[in-house]
Backbone as a ProteinNet text record, in pm:
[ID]
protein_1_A
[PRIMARY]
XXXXXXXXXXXXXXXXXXXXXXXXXXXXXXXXXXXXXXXXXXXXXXXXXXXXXXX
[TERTIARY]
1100.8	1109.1	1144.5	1130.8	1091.6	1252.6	1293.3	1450.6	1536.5	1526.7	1636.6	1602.2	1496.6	1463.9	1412.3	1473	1450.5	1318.5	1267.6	1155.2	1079	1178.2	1161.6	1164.5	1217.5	1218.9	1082.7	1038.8	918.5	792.5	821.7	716.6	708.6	763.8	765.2	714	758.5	671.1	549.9	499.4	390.9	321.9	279.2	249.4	215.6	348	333.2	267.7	245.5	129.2	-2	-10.6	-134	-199.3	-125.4	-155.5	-146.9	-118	-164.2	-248.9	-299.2	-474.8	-533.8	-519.2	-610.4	-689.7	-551	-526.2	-613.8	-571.7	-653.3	-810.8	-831.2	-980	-1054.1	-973.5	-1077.5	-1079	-982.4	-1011.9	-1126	-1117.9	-1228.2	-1187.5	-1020.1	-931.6	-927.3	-1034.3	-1041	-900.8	-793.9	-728	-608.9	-561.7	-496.1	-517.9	-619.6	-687.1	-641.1	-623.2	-577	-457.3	-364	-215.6	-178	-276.9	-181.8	-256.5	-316.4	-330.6	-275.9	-220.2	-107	0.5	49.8	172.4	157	38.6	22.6	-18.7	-63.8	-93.5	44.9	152	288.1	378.6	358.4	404.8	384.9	263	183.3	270.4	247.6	245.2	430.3	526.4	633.1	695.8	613.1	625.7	580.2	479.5	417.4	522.7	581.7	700.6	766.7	798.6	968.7	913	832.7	776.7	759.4	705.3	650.2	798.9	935.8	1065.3	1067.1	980.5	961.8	1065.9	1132.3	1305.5	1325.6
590.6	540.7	654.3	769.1	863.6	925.3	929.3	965.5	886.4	717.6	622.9	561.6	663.9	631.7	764.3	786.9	838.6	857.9	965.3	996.5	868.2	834	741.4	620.8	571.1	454.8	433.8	513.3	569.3	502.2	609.9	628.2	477.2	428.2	299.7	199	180.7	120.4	160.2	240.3	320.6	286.4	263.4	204.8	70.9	-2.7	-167.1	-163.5	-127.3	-164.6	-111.8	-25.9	-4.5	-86.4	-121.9	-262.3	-380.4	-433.6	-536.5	-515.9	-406.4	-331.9	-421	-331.2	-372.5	-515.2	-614.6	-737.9	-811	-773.3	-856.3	-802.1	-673.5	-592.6	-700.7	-720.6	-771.9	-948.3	-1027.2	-1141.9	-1128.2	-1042.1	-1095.8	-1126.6	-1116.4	-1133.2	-1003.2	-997.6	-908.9	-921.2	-987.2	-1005.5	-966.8	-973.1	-918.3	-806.8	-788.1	-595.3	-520.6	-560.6	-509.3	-516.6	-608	-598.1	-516.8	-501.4	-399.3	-246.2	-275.4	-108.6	-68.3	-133.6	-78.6	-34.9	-153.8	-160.2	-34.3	42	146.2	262.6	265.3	398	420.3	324.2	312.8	450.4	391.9	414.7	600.8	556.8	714.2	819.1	756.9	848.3	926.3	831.2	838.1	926.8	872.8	1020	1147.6	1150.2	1256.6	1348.5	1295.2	1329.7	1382.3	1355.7	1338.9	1452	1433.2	1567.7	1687.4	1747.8	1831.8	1835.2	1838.5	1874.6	1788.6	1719.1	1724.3	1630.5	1539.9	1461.9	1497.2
7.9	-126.9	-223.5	-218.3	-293.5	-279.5	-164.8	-184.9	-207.3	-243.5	-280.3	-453.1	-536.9	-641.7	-737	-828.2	-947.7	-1029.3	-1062.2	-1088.6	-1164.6	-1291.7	-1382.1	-1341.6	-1207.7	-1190.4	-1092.1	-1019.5	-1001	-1040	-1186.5	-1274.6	-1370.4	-1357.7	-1444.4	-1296.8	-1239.4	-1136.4	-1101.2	-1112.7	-1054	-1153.6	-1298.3	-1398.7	-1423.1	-1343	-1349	-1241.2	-1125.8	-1038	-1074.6	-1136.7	-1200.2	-1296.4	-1385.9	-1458.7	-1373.1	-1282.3	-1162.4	-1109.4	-1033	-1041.6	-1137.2	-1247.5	-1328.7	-1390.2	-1401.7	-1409.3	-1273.5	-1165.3	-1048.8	-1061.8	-1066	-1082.1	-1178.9	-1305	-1424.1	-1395.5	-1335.3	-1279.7	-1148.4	-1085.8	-958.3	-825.8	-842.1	-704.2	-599.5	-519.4	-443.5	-329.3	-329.2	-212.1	-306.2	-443.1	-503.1	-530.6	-554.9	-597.1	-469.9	-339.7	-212.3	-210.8	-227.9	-232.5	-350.2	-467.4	-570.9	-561.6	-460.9	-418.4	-339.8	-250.2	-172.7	-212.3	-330.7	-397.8	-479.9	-549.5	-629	-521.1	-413.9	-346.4	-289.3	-270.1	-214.7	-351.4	-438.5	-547.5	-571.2	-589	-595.4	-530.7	-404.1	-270.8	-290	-302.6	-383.4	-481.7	-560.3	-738	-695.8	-649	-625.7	-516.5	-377.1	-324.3	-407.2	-474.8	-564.1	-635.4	-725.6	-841.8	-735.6	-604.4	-534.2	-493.5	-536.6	-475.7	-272.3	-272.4	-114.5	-96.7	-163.6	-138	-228.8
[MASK]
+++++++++++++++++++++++++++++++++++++++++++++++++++++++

């Protein structure tokens, strides 16, 4: 992911899954709170690549 995407495009995703976190966290959807932590540790894992020069 981290070498077919742009810091910024990234970082703006990495954001919107964090706000889907949050959104499922404050409803009570524990089975969504699991799919948008993936979708955000995915993310993470990504930027953080990209910023550390590692792609």
């Amino acid at each position: 992911m981290a070498r077919n995407n742009t810091i910024s495009y990234l970082s703006s995703k990495y954001y919107d899954s964090e706000l889907k976190l949050d959104k499922a966290a404050r409803r009570g959807d524990l089975k969504a709170v699991d799919r948008a932590m993936k979708e955000h540790r995915d993310y993470e894992y990504a930027l953080l690549c990209k910023k550390s020069k590692k792609y």
